[in-house]
C-alpha positions as CSV (number, residue, x, y, z in Angstrom):
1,X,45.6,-59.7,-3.1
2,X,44.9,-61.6,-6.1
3,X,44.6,-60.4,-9.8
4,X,41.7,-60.4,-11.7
5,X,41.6,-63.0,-14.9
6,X,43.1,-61.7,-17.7
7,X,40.6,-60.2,-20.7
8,X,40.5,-60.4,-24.1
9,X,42.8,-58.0,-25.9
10,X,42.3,-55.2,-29.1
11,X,44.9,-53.2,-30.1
12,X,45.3,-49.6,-28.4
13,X,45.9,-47.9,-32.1
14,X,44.2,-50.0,-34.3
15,X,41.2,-51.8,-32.5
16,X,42.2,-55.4,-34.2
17,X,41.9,-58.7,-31.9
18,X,44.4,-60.8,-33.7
19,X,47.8,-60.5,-31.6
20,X,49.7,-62.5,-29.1
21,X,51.4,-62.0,-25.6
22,X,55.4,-61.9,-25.9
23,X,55.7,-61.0,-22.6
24,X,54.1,-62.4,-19.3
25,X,55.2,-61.1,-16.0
26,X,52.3,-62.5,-14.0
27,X,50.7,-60.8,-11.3
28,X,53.0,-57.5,-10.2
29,X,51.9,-54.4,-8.2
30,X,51.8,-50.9,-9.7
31,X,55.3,-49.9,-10.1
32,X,53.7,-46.3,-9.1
33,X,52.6,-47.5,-5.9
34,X,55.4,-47.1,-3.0
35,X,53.3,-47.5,-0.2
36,X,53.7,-45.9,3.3
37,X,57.2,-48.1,4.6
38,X,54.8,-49.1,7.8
39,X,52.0,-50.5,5.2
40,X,52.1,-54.1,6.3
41,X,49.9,-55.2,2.7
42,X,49.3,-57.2,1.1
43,X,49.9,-55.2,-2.0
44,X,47.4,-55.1,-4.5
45,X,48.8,-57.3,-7.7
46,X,47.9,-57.4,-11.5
47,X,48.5,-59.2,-14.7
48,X,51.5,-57.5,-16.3
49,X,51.5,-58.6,-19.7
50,X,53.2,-57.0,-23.3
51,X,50.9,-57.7,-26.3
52,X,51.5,-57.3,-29.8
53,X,49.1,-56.5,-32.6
54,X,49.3,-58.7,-35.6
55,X,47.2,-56.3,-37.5
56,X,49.9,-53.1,-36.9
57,X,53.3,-54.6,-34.8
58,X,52.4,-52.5,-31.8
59,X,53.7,-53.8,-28.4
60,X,51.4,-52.3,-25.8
61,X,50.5,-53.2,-22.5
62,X,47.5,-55.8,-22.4
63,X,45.5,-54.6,-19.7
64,X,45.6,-52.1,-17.0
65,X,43.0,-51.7,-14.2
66,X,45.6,-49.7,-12.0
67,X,45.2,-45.7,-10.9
68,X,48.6,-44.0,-11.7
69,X,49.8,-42.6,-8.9
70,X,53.6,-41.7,-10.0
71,X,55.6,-39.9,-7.3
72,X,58.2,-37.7,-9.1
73,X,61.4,-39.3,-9.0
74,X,64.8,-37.5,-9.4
75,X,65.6,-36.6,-13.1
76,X,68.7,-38.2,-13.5
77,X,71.7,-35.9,-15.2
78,X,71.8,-38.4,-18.1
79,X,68.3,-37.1,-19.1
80,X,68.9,-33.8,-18.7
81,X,72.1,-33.9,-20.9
82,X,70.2,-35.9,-23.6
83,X,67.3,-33.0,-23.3
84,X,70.0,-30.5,-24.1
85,X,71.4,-32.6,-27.0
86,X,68.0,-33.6,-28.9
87,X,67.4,-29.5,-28.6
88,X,70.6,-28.1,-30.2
89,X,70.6,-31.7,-33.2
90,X,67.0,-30.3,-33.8
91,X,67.6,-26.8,-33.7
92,X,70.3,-27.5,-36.2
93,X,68.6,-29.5,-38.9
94,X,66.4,-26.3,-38.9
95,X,63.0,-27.9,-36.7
96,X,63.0,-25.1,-34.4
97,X,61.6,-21.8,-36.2
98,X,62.9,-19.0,-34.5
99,X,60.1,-16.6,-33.1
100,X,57.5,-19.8,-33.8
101,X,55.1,-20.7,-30.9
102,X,55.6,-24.1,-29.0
103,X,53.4,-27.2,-27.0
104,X,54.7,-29.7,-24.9
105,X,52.9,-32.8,-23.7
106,X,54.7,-33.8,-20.8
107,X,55.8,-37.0,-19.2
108,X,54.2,-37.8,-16.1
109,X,58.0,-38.8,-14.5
110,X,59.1,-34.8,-15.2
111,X,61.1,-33.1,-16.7
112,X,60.8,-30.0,-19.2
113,X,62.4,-29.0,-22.7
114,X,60.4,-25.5,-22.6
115,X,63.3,-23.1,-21.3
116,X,65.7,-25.4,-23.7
117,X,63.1,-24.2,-26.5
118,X,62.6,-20.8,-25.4
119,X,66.6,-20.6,-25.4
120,X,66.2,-21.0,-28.7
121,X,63.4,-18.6,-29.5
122,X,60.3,-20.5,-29.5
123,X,57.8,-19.3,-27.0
124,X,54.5,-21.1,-25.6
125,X,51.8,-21.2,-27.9
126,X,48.2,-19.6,-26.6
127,X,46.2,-22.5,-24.6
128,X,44.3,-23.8,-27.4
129,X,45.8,-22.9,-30.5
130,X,47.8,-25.2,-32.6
131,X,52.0,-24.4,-32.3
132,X,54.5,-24.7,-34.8
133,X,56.2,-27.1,-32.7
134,X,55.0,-30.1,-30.6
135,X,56.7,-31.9,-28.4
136,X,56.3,-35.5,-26.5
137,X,59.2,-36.2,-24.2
138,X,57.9,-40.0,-23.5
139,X,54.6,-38.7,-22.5
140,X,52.8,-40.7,-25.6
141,X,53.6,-43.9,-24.1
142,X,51.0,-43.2,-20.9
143,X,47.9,-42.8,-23.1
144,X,45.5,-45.8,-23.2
145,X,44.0,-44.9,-26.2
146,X,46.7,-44.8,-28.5
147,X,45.0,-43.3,-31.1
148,X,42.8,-40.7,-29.1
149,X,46.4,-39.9,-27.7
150,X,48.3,-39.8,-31.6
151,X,45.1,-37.3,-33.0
152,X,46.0,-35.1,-30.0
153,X,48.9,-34.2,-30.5
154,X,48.8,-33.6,-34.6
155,X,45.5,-31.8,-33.8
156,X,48.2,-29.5,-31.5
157,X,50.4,-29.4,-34.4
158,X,49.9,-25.9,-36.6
159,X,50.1,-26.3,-40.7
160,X,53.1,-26.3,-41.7
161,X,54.4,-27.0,-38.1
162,X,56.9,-30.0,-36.5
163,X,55.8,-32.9,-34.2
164,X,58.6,-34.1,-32.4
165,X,58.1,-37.8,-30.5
166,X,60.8,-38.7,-28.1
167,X,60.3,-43.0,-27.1
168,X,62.6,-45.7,-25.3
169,X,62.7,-47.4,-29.0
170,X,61.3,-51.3,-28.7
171,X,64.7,-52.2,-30.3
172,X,66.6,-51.3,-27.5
173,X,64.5,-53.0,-25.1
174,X,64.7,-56.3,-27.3
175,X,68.5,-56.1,-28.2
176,X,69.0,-55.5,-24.5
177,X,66.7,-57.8,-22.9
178,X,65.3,-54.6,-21.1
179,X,62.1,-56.5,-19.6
180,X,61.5,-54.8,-17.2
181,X,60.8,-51.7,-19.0
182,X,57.0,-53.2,-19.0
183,X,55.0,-51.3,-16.4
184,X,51.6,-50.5,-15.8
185,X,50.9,-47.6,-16.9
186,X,53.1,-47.4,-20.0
187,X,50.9,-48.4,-22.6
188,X,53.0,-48.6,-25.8
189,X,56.5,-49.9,-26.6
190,X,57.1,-48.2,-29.9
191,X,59.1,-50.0,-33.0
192,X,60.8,-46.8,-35.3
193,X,58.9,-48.5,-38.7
194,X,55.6,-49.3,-36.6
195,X,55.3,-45.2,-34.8
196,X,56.2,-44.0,-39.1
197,X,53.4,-45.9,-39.9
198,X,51.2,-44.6,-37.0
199,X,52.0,-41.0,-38.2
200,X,51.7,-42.1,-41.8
201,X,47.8,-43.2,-40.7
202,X,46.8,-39.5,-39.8
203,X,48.6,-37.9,-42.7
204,X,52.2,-36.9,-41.2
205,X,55.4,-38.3,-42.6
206,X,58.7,-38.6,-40.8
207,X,60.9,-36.4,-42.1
208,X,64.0,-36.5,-39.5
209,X,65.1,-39.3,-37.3
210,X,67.8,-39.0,-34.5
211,X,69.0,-41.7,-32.6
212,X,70.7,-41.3,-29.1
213,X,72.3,-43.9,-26.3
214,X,69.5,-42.9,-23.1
215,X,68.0,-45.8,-22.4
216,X,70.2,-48.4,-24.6
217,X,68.4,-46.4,-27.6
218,X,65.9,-43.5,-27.1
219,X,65.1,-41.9,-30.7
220,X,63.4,-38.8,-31.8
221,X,61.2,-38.7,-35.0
222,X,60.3,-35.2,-36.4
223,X,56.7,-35.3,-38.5
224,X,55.2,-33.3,-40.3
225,X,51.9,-33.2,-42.0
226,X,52.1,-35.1,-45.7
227,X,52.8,-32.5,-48.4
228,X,53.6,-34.7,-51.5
229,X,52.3,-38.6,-52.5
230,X,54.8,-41.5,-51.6
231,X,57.5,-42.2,-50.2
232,X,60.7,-39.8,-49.5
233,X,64.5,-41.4,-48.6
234,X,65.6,-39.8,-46.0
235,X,68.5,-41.4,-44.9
236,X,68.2,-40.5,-41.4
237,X,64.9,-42.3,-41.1
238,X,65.8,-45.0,-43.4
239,X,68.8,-46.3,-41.1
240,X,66.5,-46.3,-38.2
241,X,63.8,-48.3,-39.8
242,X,66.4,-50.9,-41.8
243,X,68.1,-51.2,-38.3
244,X,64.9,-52.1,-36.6
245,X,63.7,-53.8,-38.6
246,X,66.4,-56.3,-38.3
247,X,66.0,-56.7,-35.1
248,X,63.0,-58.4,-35.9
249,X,60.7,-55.8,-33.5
250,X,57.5,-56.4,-35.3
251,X,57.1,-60.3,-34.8
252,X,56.9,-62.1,-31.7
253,X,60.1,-64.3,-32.5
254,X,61.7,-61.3,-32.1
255,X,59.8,-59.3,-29.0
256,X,59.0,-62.8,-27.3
257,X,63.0,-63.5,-26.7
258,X,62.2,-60.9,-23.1
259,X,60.5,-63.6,-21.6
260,X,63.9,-65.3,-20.9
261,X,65.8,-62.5,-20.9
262,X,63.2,-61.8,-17.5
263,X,64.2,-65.1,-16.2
264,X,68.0,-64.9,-17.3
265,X,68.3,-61.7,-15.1
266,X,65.9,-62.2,-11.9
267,X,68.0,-65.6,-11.4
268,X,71.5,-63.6,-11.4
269,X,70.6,-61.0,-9.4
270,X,68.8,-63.4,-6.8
271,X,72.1,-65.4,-7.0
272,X,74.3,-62.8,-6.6
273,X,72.3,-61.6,-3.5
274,X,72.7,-64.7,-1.8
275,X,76.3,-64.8,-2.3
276,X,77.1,-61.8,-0.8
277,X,74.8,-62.9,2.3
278,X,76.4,-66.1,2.9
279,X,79.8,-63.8,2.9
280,X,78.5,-61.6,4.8
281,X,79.0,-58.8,2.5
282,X,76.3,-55.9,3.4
283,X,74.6,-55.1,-0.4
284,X,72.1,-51.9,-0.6
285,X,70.6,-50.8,-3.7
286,X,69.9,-47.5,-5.3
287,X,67.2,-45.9,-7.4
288,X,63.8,-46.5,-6.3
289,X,62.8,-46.6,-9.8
290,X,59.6,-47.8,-11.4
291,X,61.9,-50.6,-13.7
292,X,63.0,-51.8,-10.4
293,X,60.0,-53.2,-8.9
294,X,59.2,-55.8,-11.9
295,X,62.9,-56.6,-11.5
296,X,62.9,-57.1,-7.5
297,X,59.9,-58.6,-7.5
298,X,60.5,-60.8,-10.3
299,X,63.2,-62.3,-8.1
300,X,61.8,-62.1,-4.9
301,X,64.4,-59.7,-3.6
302,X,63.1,-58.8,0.0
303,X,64.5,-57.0,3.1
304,X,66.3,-59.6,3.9
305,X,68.8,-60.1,0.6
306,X,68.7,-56.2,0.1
307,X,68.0,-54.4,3.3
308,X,67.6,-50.7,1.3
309,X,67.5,-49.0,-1.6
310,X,68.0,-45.4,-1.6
311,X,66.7,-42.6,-3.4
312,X,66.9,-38.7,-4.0
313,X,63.1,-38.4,-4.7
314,X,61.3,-36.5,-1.6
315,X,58.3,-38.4,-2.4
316,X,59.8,-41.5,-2.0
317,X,61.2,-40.8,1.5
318,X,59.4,-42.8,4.1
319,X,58.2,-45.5,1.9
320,X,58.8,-49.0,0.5
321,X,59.0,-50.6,-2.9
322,X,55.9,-52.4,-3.6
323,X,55.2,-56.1,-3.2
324,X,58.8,-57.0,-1.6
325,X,59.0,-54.4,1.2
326,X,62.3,-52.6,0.9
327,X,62.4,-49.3,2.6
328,X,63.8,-46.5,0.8
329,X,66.1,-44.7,2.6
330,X,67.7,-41.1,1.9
331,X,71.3,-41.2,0.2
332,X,72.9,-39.7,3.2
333,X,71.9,-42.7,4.7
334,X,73.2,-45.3,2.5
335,X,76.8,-43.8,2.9
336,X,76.6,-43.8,6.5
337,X,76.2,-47.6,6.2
338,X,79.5,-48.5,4.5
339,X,77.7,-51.2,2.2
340,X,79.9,-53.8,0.3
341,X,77.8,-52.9,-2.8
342,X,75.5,-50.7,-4.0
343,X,72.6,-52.2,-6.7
344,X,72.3,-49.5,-9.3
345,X,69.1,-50.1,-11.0
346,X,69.2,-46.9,-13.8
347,X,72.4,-47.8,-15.5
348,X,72.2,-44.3,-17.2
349,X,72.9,-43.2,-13.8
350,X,76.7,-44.5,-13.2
351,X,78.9,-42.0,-13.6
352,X,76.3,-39.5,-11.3
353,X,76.0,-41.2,-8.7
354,X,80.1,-41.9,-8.7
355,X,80.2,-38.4,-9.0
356,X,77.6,-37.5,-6.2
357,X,78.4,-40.4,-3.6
358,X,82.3,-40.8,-4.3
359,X,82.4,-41.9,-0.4
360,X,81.0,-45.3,-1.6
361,X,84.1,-46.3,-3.6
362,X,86.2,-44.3,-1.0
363,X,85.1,-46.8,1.6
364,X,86.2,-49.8,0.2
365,X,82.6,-50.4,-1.4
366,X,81.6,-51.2,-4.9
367,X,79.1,-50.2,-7.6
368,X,76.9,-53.3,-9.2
369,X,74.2,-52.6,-12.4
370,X,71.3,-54.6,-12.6
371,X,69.1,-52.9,-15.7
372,X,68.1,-55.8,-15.7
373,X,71.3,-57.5,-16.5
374,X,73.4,-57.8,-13.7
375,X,77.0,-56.1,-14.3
376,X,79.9,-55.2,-12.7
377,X,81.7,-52.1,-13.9
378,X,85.2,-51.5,-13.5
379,X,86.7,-49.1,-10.8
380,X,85.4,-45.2,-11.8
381,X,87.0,-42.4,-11.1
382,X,88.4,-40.7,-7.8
383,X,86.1,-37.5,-6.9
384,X,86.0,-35.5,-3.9
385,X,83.8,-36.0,-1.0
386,X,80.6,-34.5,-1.3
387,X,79.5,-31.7,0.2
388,X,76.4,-31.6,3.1
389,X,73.8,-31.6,0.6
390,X,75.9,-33.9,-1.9
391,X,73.7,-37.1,-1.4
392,X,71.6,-36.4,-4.5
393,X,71.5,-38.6,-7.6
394,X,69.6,-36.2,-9.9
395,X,67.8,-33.0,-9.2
396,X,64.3,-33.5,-7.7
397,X,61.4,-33.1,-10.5
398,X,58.5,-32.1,-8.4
């Protein structure tokens, strides 16, 4: 099915015109959509494209006529132990008042901080009033209105209180070549000096900035409402922003260098696919995940190069990745097969699924990373079998 022409843009904070696409993907499905495995399509496709505002630096998603569907996926242990770090480094630089009352906007892929909070002593705030804590765990990232979605959240935010904003930082994604972290249905790729100024905009300063590996580089900014004029140095938030800055994630010299990247890593893993054919090596993948689809796609990586990819999620059993037609299969399954290789498409997710599925290295097979860039890691660790429920890769999130 073909895509509609692409519209004119305006910026989804600021409402300017004046920006430029540094990122074209052409037409992709929804990487939400894992139809039925005996849908034969054709897929619906549209323009996947990353914009950024001249007017503010904010890389957003230039149009999205799609309808999120997102079928929880398995909430890989490298989230959950980041969750648990972000709580104790904020609980420690004193942003979690004992006794106070907390809000979380969720993220439509799952996962919680509220009983990490409430370990703490912060309880949920009464539906409607304003908490003394606030927290977006990625969930800012799915509103279309940037700024309907920013005044939401501070509105949330009691006087005096903390808004804590958790994002895959736009550095990361441009020092990595991370591509394929454009989806539909994320619509903003946030830059650490372009979210301050954001904040800044609606009368909050960032008073605390933490920086952690998830992701390549997911960081956490704490806000609060503006009590004195100018600037503050906080050195915290002043590495973050010199660091980014750098990185040049506000132009589109520096945000325009993923359109190679895109082409750098669909070729390799397309190449690399074809090898092991024409050996005769069998290559299945693993982690259904949304980043995946842009990347398979990308390099039109169908049944025939990768015959499976498997995944934990129970919403994902029975289906297919969109627009190529790989069938998900359960991780049970994939060990059964004996593959040569297993595609690991969440990086983050190594050492887990070592752990969980130590029967793939135990057979001879190997584990290969393409998140985006295609890598192969040296030999892990020797674990024991798994038990009969071992065939997990992160605990299901709804």
């Amino acid at each position: 099915m073909s895509a509609a022409e692409p519209q004119p843009v305006t910026c989804r904070w600021c409402g300017a015109p004046d920006g430029e696409v540094v990122l074209d993907l052409g037409d992709q499905p929804a990487a939400d959509h894992f139809p039925a495995v005996d849908d034969p399509g054709p897929d619906p496709v549209h323009p996947l494209r990353m914009w950024l505002c001249a007017a503010c630096g904010l890389a957003q998603l230039a149009e999205d006529p799609t309808t999120p569907e997102e079928p929880r996926g398995a909430e890989p242990e490298a989230l959950v132990a980041q969750a648990r770090d972000a709580v104790a480094r904020a609980h420690s630089a004193g942003l979690l008042p004992a006794g106070g009352t907390v809000t979380e906007f969720g993220s439509p892929h799952g996962g919680t901080w509220l009983e990490l909070l409430a370990a703490v002593g912060l309880t949920g705030a009464a539906p409607g009033e304003p908490a003394d804590v606030v927290v977006d765990c990625f969930g800012l990232m799915h509103a279309a209105d940037q700024a309907a979605g920013l005044a939401e959240r501070a509105a949330a935010t009691a006087p005096g209180g903390t808004l804590l904003l958790q994002f895959h930082s736009l550095a990361a994604i441009v020092a990595d070549g991370q591509w394929n972290a454009l989806r539909h249905g994320h619509f903003a790729y946030y830059a650490t000096p372009v979210l301050a100024r954001m904040l800044e905009a609606i009368g909050f300063e960032v008073t605390h900035g933490f920086l952690f590996d998830l992701y390549g580089g997911t960081v956490l900014l704490a806000a609060r409402r503006r009590e004195v004029d100018g600037p503050r140095d906080i050195p915290s938030v002043t590495h973050l922003l010199e660091r980014e800055a750098a990185l040049g994630v506000t132009d589109t010299g520096g945000v325009g260098t993923l359109g190679k990247a895109a082409q750098r890593s669909a070729e390799a893993l397309r190449e690399h696919l074809v090898a092991a054919r024409e050996a005769g090596r069998l290559v299945l993948g693993y982690a259904a995940a949304s980043r995946a689809v842009p990347l398979l796609n990308r390099a039109q990586v169908g049944p025939e190069l990768l015959p499976a990819v498997a995944d934990a999620a129970p919403g994902k059993r029975g289906r297919r990745v969109p627009g190529v037609g790989v069938p998900i299969i359960v991780p049970d399954e994939l060990v059964a097969r004996r593959p040569d290789e297993v595609v690991l498409f969440v990086a983050d997710m190594l050492a887990e699924m070592r752990r969980r599925l130590p029967d793939v290295e135990a057979a001879g097979g190997r584990w290969v990373v393409a998140d985006p860039t295609l890598a192969v890691p040296a030999a892990g660790p020797v674990h024991e079998a798994a038990g009969p429920d071992g065939g997990g890769g992160g605990r299901p999130t709804g």
